[in-house]
Backbone as a chain_set.jsonl record, in Angstrom:
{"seq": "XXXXXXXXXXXXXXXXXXXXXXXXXXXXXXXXXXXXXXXXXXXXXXXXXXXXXXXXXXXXXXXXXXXXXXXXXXXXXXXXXXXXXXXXXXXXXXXXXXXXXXXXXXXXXXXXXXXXXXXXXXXXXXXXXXXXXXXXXXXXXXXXXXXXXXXXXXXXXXXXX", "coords": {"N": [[5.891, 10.036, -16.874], [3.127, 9.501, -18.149], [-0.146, 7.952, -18.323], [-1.682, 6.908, -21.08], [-4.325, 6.967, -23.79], [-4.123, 4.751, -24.581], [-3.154, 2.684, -23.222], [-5.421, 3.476, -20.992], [-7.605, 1.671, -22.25], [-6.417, -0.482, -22.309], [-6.836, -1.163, -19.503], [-9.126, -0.911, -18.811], [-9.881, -3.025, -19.997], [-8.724, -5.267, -18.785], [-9.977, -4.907, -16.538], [-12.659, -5.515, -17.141], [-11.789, -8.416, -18.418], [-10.851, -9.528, -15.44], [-13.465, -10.335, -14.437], [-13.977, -12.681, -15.803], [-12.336, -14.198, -14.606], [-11.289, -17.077, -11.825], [-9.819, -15.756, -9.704], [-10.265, -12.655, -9.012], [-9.467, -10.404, -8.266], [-7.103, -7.511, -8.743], [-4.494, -6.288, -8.781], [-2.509, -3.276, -7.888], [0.605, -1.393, -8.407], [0.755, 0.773, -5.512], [2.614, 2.877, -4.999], [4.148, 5.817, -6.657], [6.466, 5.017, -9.79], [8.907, 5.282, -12.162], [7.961, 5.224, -14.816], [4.731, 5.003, -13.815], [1.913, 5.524, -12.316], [-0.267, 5.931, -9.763], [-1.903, 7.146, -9.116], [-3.162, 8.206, -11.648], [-4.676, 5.871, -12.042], [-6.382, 5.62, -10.21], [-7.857, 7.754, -11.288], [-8.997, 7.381, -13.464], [-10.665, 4.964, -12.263], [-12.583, 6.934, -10.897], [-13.575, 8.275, -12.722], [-14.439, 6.397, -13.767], [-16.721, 5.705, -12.856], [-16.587, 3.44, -10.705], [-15.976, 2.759, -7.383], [-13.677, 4.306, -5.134], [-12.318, 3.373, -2.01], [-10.892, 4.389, 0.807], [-9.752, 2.068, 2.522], [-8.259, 2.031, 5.282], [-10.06, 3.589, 6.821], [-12.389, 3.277, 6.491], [-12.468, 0.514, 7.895], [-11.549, 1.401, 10.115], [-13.671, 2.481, 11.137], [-15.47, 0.633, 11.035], [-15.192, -1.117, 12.87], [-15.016, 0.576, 15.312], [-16.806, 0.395, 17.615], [-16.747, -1.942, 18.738], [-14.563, -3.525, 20.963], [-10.881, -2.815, 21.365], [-9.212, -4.913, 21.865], [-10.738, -6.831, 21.018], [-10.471, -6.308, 18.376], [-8.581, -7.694, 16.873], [-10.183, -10.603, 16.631], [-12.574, -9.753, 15.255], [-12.218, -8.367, 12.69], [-11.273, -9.564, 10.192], [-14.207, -10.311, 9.569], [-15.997, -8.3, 9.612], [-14.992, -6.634, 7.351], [-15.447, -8.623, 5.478], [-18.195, -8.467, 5.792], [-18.955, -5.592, 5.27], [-17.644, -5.486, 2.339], [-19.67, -7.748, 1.064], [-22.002, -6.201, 1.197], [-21.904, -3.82, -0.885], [-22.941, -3.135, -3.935], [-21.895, -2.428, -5.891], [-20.086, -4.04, -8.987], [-17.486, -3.565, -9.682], [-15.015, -2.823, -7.051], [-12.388, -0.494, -5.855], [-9.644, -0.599, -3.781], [-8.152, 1.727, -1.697], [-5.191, 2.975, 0.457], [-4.613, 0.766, 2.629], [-2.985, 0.08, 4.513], [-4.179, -0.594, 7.362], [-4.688, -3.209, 7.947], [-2.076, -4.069, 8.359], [-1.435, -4.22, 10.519], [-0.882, -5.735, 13.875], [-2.854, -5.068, 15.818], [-5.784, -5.501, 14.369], [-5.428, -8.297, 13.745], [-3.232, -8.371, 11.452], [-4.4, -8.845, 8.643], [-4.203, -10.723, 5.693], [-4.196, -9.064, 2.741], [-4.031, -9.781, 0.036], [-4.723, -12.95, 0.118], [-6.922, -12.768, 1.317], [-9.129, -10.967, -0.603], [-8.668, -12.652, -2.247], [-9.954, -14.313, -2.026], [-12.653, -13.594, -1.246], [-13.174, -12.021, -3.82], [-14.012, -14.172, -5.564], [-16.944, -14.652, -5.306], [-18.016, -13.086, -7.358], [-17.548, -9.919, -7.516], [-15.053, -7.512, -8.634], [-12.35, -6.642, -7.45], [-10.259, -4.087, -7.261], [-6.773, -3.415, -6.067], [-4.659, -0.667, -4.346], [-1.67, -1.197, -3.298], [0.964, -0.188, -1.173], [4.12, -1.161, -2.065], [7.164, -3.575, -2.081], [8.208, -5.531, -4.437], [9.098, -9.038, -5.257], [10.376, -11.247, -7.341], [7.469, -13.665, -7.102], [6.376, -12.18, -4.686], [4.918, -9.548, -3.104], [6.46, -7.484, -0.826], [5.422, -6.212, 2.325], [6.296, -3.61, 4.072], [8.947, -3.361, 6.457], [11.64, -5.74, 6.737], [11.039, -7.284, 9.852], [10.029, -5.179, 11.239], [6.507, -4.839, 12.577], [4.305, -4.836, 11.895], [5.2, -5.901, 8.905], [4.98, -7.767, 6.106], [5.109, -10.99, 3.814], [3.308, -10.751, 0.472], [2.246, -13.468, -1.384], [2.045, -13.417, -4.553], [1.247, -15.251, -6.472], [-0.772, -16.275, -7.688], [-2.896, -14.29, -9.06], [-1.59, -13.689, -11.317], [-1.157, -11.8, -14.339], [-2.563, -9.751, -13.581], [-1.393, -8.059, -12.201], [-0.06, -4.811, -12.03], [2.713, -2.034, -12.184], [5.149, -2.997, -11.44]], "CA": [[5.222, 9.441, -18.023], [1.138, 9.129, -17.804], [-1.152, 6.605, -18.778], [-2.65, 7.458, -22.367], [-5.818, 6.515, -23.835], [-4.427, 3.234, -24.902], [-3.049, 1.668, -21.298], [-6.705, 3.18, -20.187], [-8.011, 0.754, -22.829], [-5.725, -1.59, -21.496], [-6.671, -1.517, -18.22], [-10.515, -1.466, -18.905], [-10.278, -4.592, -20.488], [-7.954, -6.053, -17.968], [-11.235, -5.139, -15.528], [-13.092, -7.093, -18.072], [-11.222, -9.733, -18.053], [-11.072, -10.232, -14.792], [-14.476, -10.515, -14.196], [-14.275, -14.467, -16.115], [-11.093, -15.045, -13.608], [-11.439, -17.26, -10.287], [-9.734, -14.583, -8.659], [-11.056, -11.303, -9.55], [-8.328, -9.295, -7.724], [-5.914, -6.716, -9.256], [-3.437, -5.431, -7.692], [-1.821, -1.786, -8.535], [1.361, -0.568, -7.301], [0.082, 2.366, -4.965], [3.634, 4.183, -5.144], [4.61, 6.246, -7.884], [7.775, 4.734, -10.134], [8.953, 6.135, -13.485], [6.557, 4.799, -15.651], [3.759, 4.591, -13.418], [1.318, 6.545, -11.246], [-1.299, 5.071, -9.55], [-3.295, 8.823, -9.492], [-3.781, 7.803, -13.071], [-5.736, 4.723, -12.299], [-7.312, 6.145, -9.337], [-8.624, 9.055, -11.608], [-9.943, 6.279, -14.255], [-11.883, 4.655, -11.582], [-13.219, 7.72, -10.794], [-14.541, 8.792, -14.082], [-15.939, 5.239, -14.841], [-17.999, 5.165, -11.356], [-15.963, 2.624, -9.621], [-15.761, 3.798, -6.265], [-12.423, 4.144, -4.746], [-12.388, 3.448, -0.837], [-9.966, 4.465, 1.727], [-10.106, 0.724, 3.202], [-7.846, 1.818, 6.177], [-10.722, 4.267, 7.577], [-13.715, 2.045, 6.751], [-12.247, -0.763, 8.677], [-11.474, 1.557, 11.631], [-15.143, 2.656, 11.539], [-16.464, -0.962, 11.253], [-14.512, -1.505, 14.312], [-15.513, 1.761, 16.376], [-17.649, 0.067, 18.305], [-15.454, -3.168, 19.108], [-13.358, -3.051, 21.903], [-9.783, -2.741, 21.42], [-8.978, -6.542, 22.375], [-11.208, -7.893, 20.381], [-10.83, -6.234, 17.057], [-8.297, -8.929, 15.637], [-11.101, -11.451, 15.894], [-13.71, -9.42, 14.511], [-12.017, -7.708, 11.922], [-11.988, -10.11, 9.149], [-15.947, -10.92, 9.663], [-16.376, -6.972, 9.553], [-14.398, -6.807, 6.401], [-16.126, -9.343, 4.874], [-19.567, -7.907, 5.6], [-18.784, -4.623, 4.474], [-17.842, -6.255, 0.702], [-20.85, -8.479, 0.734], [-23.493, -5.162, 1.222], [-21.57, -2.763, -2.19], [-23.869, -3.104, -5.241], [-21.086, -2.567, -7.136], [-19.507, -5.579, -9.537], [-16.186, -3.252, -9.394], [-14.957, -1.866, -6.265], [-11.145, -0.416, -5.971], [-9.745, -0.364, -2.539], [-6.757, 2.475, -1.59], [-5.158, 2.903, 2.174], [-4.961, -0.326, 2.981], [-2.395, -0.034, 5.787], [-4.539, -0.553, 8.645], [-4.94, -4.815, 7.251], [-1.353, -4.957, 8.565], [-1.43, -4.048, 12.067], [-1.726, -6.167, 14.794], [-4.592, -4.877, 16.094], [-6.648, -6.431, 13.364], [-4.687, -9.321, 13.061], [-2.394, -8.766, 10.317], [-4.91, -9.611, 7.218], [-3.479, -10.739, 4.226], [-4.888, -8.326, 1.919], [-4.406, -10.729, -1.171], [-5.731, -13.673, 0.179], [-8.319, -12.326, 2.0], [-9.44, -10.159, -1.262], [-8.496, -13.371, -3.33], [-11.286, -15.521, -1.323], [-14.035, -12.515, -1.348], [-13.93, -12.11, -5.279], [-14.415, -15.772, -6.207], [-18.164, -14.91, -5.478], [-18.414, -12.32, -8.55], [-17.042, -8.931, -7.891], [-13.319, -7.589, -9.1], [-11.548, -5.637, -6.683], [-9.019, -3.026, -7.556], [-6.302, -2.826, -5.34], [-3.507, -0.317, -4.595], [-0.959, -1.577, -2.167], [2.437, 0.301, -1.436], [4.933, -3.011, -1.493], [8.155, -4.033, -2.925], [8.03, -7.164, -5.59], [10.377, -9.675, -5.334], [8.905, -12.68, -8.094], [5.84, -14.157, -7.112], [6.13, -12.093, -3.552], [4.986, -8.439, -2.59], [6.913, -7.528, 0.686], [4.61, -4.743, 3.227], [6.73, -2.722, 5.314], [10.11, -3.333, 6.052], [11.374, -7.022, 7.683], [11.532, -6.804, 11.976], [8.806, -4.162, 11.958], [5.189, -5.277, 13.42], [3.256, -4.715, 10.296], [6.349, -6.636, 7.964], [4.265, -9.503, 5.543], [5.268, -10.874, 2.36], [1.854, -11.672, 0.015], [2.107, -14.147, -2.05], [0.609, -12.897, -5.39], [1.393, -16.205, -8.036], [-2.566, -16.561, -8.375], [-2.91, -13.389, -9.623], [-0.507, -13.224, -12.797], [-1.356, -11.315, -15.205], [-3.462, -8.878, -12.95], [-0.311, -7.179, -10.858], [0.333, -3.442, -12.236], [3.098, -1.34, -12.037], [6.425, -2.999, -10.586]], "C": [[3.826, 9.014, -17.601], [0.985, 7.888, -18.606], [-1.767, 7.037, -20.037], [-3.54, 6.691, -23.079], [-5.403, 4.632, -24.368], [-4.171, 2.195, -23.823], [-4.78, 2.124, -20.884], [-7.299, 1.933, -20.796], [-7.443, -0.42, -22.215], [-6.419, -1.919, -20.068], [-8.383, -1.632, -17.943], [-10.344, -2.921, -19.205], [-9.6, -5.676, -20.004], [-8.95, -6.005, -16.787], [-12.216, -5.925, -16.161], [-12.998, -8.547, -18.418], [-10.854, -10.822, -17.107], [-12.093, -11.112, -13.788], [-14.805, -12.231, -14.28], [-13.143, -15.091, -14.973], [-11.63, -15.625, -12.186], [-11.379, -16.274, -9.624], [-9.507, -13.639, -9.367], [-10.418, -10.117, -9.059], [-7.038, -8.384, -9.145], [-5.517, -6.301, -8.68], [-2.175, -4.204, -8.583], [-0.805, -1.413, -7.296], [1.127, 0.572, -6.784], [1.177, 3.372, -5.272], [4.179, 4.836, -6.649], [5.918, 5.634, -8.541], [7.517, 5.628, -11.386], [8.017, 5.932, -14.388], [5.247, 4.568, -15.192], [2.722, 5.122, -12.05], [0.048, 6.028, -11.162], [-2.562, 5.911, -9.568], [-4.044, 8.828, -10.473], [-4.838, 7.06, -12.972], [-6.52, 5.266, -11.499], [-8.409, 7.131, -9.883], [-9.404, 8.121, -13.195], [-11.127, 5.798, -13.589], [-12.928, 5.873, -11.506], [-13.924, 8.299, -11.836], [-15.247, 7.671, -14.913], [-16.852, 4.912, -13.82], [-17.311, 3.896, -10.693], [-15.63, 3.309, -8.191], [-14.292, 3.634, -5.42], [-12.41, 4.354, -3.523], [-11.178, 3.568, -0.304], [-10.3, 3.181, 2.758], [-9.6, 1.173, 4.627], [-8.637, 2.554, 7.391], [-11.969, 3.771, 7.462], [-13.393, 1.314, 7.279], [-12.84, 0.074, 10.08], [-12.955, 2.026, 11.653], [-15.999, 1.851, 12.023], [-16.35, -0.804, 12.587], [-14.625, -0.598, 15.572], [-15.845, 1.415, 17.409], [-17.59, -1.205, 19.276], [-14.686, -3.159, 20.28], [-11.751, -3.61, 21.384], [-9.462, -4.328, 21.005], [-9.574, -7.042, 21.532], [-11.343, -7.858, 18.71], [-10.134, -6.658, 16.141], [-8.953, -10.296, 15.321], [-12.385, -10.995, 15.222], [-13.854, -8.833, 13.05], [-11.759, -7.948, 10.491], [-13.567, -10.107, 8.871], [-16.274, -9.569, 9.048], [-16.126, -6.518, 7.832], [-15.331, -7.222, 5.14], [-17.668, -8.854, 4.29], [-19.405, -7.194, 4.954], [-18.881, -4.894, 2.404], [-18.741, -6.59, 0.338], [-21.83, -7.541, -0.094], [-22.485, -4.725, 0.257], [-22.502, -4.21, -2.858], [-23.009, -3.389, -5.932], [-20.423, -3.714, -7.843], [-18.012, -4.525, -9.492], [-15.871, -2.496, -8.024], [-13.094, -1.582, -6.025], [-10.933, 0.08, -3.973], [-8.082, 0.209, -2.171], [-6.542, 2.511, 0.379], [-5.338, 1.845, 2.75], [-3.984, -0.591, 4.225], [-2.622, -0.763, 7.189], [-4.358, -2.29, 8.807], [-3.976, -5.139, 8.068], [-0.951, -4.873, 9.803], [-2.092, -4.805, 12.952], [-2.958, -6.399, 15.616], [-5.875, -5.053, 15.51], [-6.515, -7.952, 12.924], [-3.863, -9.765, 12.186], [-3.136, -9.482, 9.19], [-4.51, -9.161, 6.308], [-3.941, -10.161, 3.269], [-5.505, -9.304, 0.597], [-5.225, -11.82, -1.131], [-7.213, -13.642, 0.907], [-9.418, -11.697, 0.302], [-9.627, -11.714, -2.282], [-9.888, -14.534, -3.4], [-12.742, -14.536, -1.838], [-14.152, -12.266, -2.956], [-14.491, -13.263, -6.501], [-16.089, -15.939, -6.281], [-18.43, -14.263, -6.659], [-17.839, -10.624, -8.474], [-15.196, -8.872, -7.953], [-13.471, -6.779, -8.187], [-9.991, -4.956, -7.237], [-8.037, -2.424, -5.862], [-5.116, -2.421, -4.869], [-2.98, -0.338, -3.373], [0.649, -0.755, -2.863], [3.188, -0.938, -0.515], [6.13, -2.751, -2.225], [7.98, -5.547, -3.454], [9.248, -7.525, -5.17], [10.244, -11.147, -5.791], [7.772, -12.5, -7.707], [5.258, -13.127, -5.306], [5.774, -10.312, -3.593], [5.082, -8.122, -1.155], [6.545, -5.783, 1.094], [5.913, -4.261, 3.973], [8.717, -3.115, 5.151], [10.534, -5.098, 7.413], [12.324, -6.808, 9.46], [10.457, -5.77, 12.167], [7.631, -5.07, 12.293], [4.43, -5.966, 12.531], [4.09, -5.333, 9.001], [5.279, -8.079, 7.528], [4.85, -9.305, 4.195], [4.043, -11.697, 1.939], [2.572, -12.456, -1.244], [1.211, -13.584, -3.456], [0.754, -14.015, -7.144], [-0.155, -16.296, -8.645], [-3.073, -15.602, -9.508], [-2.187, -13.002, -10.818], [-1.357, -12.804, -13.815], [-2.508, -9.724, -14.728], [-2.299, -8.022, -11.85], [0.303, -6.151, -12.461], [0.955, -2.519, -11.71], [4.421, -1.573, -11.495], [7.084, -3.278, -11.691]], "O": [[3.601, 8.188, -16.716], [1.723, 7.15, -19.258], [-2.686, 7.805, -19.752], [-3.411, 5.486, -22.861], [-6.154, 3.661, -24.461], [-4.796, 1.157, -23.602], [-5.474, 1.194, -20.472], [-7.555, 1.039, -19.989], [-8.137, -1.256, -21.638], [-6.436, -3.086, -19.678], [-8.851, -2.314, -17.031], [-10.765, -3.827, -18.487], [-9.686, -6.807, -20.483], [-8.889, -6.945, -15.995], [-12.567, -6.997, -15.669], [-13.804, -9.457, -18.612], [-10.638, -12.024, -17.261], [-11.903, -11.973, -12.93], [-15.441, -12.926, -13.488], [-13.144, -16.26, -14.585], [-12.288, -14.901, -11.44], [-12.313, -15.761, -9.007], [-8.68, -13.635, -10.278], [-10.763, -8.979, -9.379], [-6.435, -8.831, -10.121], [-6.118, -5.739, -7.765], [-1.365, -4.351, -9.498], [-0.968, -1.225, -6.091], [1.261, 1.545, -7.527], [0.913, 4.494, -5.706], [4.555, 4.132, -7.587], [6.795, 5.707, -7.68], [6.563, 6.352, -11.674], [7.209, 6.839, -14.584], [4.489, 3.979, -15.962], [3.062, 4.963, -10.877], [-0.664, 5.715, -12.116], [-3.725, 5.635, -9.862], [-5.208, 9.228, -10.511], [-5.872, 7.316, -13.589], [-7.613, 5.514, -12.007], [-9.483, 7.373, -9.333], [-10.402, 8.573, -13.755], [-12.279, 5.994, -13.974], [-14.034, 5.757, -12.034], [-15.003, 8.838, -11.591], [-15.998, 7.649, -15.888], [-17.653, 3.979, -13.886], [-18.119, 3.427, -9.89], [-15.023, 4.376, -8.099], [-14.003, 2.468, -5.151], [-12.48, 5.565, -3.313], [-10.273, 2.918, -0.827], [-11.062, 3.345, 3.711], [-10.399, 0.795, 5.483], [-8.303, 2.419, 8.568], [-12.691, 3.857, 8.455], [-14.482, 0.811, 7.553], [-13.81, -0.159, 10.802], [-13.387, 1.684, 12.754], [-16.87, 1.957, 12.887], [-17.239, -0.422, 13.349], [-14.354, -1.007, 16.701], [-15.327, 1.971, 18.378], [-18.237, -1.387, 20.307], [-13.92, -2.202, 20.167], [-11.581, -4.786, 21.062], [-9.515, -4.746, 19.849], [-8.946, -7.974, 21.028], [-11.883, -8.663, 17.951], [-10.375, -6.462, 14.95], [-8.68, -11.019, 14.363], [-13.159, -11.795, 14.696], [-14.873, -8.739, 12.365], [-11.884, -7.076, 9.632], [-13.95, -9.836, 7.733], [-16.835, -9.61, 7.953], [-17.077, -6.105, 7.169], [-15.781, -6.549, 4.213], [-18.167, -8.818, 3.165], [-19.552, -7.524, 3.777], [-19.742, -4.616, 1.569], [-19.131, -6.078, -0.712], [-22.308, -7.674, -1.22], [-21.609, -5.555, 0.503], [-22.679, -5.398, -2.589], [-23.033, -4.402, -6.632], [-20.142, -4.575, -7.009], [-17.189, -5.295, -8.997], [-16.526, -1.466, -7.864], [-12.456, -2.634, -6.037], [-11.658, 0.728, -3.218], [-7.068, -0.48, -2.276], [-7.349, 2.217, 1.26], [-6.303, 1.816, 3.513], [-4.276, -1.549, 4.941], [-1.791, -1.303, 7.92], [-3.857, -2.657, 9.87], [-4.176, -6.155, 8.735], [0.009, -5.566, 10.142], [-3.315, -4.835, 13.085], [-3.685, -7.34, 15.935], [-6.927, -4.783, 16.09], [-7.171, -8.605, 12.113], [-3.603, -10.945, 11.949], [-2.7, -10.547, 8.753], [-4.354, -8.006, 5.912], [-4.302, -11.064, 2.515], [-6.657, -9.54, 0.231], [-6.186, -11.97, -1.885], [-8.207, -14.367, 0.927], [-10.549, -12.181, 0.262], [-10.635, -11.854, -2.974], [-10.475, -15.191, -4.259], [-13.607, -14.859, -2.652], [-15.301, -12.316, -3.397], [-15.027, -13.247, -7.609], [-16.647, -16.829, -6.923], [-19.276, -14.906, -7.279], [-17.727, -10.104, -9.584], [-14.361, -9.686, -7.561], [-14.527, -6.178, -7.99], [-8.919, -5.502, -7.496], [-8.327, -1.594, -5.0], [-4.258, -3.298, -4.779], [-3.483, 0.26, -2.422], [1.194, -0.669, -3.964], [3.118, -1.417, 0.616], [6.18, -1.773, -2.971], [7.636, -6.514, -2.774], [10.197, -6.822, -4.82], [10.06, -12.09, -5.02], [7.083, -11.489, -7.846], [4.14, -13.278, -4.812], [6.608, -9.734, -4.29], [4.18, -8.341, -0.346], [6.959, -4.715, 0.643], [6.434, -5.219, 4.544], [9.455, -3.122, 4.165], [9.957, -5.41, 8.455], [13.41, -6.458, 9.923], [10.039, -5.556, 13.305], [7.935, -6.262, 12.254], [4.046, -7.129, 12.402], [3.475, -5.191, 7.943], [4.926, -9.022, 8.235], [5.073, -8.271, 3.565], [3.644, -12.74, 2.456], [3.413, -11.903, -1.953], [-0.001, -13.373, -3.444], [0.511, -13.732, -8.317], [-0.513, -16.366, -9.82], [-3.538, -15.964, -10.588], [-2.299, -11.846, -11.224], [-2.308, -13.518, -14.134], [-3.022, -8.921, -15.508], [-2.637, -7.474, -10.802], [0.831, -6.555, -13.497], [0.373, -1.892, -10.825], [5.007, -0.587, -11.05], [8.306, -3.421, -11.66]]}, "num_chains": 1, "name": "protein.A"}
């Protein structure tokens, strides 16, 4: 089942809307379910000029240059910068994997994302999670990369579970 011109409407004006919100985050289920394909939104952004980043290969780029050891204290800051410098007032961010690996420190996608749009841009972003209430749980629990985000701030801006 697709997305048809009236969820796009929907979902413009849910980027509209979150523009007046503290936190300016959305969050899209990345994995496909029955009613819901995130290719859809991804291919919206793309035809309204939002740019859709592979976050988990811009990080490791930031970080290229980093040594090993040191790129779970640098890798927020890096992060951060990156966001600051886009032009854009929307930016959508896919591949976000890399956030939950040790070797960066394990950043919280949400609250990290939830802090950075309080200055003025929305972020679009598609995380593959399982819901469970107010919680989206990464990975699976005992693995490395295993976090549950917190996403109560966000209500009314979580798509697709």
């Amino acid at each position: 089942m697709g997305l048809g011109v009236e969820e796009m409407n929907d979902f413009k004006k849910l980027i509209e809307s979150a523009k007046d919100q503290y936190n300016k985050l959305i969050i899209i289920n990345g994995e496909k379910t029955k009613s819901h394909d995130p290719d859809l939104y991804k291919k919206y952004c793309l035809e309204n000029n939002i740019q859709v980043f592979n976050l988990s290969a811009e990080l490791a780029q930031l970080l290229l240059a980093i040594p090993q050891k040191d790129r779970d204290q640098e890798a927020a800051d890096k992060l951060r910068d990156f966001f600051h410098n886009m032009d854009s007032d929307v930016i959508a961010f896919d591949n976000i994997d890399y956030l939950f690996s040790e070797e960066v420190g394990k950043i919280n996608p949400i609250n990290t994302f939830n802090y950075l749009t309080r200055k003025k841009k929305v972020i679009i972003l598609f995380i593959k999670a399982k819901r469970k209430n107010n919680l989206l749980i990464y990975s699976e629990e005992g693995n490395t990369d295993y976090m549950e985000l917190d996403i109560s701030n966000n209500e009314g801006f979580v798509i697709g579970w």
